[in-house]
C-alpha positions in Angstrom: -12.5 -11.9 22.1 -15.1 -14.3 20.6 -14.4 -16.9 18.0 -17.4 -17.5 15.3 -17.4 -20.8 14.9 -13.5 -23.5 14.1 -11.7 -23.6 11.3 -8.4 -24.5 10.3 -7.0 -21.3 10.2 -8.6 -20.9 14.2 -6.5 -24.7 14.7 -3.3 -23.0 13.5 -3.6 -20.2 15.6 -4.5 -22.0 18.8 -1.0 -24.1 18.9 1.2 -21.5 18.4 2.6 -21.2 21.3 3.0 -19.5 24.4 1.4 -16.2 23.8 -1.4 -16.5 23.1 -2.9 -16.2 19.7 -6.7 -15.3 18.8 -7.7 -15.9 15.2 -10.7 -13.4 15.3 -13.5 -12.6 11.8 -11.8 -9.7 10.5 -15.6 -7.4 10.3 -16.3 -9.1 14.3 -12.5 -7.3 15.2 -13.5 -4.8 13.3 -16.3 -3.9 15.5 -14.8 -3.7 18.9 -13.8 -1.3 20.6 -11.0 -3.1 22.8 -9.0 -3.5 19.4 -9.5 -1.0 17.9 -7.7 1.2 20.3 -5.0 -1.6 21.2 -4.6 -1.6 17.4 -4.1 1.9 16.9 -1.7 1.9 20.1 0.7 -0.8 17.7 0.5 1.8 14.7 3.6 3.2 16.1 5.5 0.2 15.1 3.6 0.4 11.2 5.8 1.5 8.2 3.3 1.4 5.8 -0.3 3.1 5.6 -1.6 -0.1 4.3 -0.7 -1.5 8.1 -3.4 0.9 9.6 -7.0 -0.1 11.5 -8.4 2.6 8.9 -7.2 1.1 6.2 -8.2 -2.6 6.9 -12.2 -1.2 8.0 -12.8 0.4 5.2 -11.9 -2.5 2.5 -13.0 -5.2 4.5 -16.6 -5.4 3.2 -15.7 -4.3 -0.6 -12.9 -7.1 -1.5 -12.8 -10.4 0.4 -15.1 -12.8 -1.6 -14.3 -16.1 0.8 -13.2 -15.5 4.2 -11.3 -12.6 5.7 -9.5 -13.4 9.5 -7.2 -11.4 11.1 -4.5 -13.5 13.7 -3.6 -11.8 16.7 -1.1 -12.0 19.4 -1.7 -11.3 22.8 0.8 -10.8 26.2 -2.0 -10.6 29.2 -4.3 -7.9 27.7 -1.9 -5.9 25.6 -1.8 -6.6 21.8 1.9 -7.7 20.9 1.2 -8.8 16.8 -1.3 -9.0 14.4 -1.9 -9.5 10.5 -5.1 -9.1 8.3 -5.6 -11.6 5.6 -8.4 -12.9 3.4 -8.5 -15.9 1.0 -10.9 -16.3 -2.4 -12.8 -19.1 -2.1 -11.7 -22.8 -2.8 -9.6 -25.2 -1.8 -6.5 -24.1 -2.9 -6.6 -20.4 -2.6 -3.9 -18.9 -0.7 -3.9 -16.3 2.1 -3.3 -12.9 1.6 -3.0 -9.1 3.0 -6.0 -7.5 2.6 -6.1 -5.3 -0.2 -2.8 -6.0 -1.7 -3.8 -7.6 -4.9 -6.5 -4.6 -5.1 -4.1 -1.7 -4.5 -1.0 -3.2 -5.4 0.5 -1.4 -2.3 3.4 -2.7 0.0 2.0 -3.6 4.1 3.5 -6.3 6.7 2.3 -7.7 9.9 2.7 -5.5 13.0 4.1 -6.5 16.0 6.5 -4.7 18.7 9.5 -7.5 19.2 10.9 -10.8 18.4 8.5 -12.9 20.6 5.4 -11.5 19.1 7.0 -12.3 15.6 7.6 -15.7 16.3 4.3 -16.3 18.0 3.0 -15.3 15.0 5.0 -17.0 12.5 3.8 -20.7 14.4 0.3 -19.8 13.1 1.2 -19.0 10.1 3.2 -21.9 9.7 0.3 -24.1 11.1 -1.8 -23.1 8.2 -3.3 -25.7 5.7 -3.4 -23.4 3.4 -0.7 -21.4 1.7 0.2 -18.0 1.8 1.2 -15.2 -0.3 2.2 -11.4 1.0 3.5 -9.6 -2.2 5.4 -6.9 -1.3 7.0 -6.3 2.6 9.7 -4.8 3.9 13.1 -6.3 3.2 13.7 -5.6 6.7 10.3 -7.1 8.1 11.0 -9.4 11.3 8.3 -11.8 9.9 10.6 -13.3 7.5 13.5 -14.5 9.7 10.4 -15.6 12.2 8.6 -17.6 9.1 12.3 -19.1 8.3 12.0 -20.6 12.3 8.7 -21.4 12.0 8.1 -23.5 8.9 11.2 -25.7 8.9 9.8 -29.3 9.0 6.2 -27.9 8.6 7.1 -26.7 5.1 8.7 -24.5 2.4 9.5 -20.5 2.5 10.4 -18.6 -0.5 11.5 -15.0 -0.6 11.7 -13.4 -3.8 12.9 -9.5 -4.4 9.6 -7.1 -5.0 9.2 -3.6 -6.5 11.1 -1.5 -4.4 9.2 1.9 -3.3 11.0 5.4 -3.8 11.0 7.9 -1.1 12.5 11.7 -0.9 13.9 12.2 2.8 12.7 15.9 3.0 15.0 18.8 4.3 14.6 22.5 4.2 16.0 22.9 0.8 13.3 20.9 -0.8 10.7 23.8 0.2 12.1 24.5 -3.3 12.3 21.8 -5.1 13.7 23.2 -8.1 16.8 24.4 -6.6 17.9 20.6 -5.9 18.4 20.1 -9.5 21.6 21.0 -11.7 21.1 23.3 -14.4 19.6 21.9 -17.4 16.8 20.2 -15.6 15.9 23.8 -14.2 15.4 25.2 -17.6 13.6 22.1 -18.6 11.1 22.8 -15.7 10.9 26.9 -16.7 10.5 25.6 -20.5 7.5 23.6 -19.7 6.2 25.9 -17.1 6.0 28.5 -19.7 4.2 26.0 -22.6 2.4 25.5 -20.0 1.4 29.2 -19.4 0.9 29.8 -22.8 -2.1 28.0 -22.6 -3.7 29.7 -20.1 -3.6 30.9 -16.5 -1.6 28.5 -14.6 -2.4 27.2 -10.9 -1.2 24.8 -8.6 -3.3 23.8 -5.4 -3.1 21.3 -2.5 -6.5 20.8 -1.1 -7.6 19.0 2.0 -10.8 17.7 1.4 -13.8 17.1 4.1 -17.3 15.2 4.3 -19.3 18.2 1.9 -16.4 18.2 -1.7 -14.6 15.2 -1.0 -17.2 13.2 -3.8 -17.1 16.3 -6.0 -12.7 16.6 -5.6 -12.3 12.5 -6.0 -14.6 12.6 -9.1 -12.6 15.5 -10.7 -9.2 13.8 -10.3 -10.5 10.1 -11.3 -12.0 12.4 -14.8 -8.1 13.4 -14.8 -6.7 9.9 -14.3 -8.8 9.1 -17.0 -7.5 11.4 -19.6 -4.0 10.1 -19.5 -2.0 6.9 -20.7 -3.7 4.7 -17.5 -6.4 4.2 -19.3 -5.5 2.7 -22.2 -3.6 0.4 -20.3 -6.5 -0.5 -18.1 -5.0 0.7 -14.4 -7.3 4.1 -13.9 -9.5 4.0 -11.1 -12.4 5.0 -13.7 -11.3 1.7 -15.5 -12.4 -0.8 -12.9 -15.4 0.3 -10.5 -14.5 -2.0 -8.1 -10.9 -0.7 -7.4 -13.1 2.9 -7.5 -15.3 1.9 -4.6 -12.2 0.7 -2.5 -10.4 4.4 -3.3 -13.5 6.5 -2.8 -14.0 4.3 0.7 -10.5 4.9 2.0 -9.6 8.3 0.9 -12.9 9.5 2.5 -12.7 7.9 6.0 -8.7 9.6 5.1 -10.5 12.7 4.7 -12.4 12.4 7.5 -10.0 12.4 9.5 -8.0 15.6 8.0 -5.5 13.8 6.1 -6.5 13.2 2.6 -4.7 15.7 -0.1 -5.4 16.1 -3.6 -3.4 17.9 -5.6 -4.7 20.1 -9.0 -2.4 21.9 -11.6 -4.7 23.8 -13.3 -4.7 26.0 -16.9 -7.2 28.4 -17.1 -9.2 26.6 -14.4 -9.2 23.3 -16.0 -7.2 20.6 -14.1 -4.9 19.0 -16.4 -2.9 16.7 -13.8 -3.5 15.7 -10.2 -2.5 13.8 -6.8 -4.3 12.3 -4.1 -2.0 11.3 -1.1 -1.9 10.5 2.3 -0.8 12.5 5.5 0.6 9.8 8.2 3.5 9.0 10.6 4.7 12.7 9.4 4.9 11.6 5.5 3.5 12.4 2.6 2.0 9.2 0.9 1.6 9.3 -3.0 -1.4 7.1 -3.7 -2.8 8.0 -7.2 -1.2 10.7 -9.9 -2.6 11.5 -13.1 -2.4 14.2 -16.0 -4.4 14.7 -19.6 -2.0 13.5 -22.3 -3.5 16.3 -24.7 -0.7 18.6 -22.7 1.9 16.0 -22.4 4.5 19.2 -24.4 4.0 21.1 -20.9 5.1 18.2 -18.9 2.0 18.9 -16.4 2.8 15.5 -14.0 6.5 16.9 -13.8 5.4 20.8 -12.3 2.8 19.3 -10.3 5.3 17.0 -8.6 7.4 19.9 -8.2 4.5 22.3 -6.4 3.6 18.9 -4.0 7.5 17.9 -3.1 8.1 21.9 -2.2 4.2 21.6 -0.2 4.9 18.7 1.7 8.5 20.3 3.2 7.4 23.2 3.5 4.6 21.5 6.0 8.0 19.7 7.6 7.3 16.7 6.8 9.9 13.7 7.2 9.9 11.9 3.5 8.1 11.9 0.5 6.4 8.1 -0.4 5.8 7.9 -4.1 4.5 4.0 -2.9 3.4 2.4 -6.4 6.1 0.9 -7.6 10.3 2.1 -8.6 9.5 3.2 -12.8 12.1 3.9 -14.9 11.0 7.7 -14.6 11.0 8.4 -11.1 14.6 7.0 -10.7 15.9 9.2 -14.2 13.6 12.5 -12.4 13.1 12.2 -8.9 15.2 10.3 -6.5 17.0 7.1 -6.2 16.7 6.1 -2.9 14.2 3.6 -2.2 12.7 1.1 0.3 13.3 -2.1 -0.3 10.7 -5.4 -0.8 10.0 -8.9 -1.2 7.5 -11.3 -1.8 7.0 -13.9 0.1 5.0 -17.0 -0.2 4.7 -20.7 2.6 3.7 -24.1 1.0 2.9 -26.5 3.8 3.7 -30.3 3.2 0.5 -31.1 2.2 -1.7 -31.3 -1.6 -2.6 -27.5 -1.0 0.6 -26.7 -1.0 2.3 -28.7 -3.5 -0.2 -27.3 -6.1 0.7 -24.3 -5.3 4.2 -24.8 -5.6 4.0 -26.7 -8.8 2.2 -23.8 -10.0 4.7 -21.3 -9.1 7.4 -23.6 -10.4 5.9 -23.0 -13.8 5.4 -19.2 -14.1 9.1 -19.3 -12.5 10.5 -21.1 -15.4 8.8 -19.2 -18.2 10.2 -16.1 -16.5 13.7 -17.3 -16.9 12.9 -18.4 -20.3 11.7 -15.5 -21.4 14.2 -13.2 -19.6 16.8 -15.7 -21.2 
């Protein structure tokens, strides 16, 4: 692969070790053919969506405003490890995973062992700059390889993160209602029949492809946009350019066949909707939404209900609700989850005591206010 032109993240990668590790430009990796398929081949080891190829091509050009690298890890000509990051500009911006702090989904680096971990780790640790990774797995081998690599060279921290909830799907959660005791029952048939009174009632799971994908994303970010997100500033209809990064992932998703979005309607209206994610066999809840104005019929709750009882009937393995664990899907839905962390390096140098100190202080007023 060719390098455009040395940095210090380049530096870090080219010491770390005996595999050999390439820092490439993320849109130059991008482009080639050679990685793409050697990254796709590592996908089997991914736990996350967010870990994808697809998902790093289509935000690269819409969210990295200084520069975007990914570090790879080689054995002879087969891909071992690899991690996309990009940094804002100035000197003491951290590293990052792309398009955490614009989803606010969980990733992690890929890699298929211990070796390729490691390898990776020594760059990271090489860094000049810090670096921040919001939410990973618990499990994620690049934290005991980052607690090798930075000893001497600087300071880890790993910090619990929002856990994500997950159904593991069987056959008896092709109907969904049947998994619940019997008061929640006739809470579902109470607010299927509100519901009803309002009009004809339909619930439909569509797949979307290049000629009504615009015309289905606009119809559930108008949905999104009638409930409680607004107000509180997360919609997608809130902030174009968190709308741009949707609409550019959940097409080249629907491209390939595995974008869904869900519609309850009344009357022909949709009143609530979901656009997820078909991959490794799961379903993947991105984005839900309903119109408060029917908030009595509980519209979110039945639509859940119609996608659980869709995605096992289509016998698939677990159902992601991603986001984050609220209070409601824990009381409602399920209380099994996968667990996260944060974690963040500050090298021994003025880039990374800032950081620190900065942390230090949002720390403390935490535990103050908590207190």
């Amino acid at each position: 692969m060719v390098l455009h032109g040395v940095s210090d993240f380049d530096a870090a990668c080219a010491q770390a070790g005996a595999l050999r590790v390439e820092p490439l430009c993320l849109a130059d990796a991008l482009d080639s053919s050679a990685l793409a398929r050697a990254w796709e081949r590592l996908e089997a080891r991914a736990d996350w969506p967010t870990q994808t190829r697809l998902f790093a091509a289509t935000l690269n050009d819409l969210i990295a405003a200084g520069p975007s690298r990914i570090m790879t890890v080689w054995a002879g000509a087969d891909l071992v490890a690899l991690l996309p990051l990009c940094r804002d500009g100035g000197a003491l911006a951290r590293w990052r995973m792309i398009g955490a702090r614009e989803t606010y989904e969980p990733g992690d680096m890929l890699c298929n062992g211990t070796a390729a971990a490691d390898a990776l780790a020594g760059a990271i640790a090489r860094l000049p700059h810090p670096l921040l990774l919001d939410r990973i797995s618990a499990g994620s081998p690049l934290i005991p390889a980052l607690a090798r690599a930075v000893r001497r060279r600087g300071r880890l921290v790993v910090r619990p993160a929002m856990a994500c909830p997950h159904i593991a799907l069987d056959e008896g959660w092709r109907d969904p209602e049947s998994r619940f005791n019997a008061g929640r029952r006739s809470d579902f048939r109470r607010a299927r029949r509100k519901a009803e009174g309002c009009g004809p009632l339909r619930c439909e799971t569509l797949a979307p492809d290049a000629d009504n994908f615009d015309a289905l994303f606009d119809e559930a970010v108008a949905v999104e946009a009638l409930g409680w997100k607004s107000e509180a500033g997360t919609a997608i209809a809130t902030d174009p350019r968190q709308a741009a990064i949707f609409r550019a992932f959940f097409r080249a998703v629907a491209q390939r066949g595995d974008l869904r979005i869900s519609f309850l309607r009344i009357d022909g209206r949709a009143i609530a909707m979901q656009m997820a994610v078909l991959w490794n066999g799961r379903y993947w809840l991105f984005k839900i939404g309903h119109d408060a104005t029917f908030n009595a019929c509980s519209p979110g709750v039945l639509l859940m209900l119609h996608a659980i009882g869709w995605a096992a009937q289509a016998r698939l393995h677990s159902f992601e609700f991603l986001g984050v664990a609220e209070p409601w899907i824990r009381k409602l839905w399920t209380q099994t989850e996968h667990d996260c962390v944060q974690l963040r390096t500050y090298p021994y140098n003025l880039r990374g005591a800032a950081a620190f100190a900065a942390d230090a202080i949002v720390w403390s007023r935490q535990r103050l206010l908590r207190r």
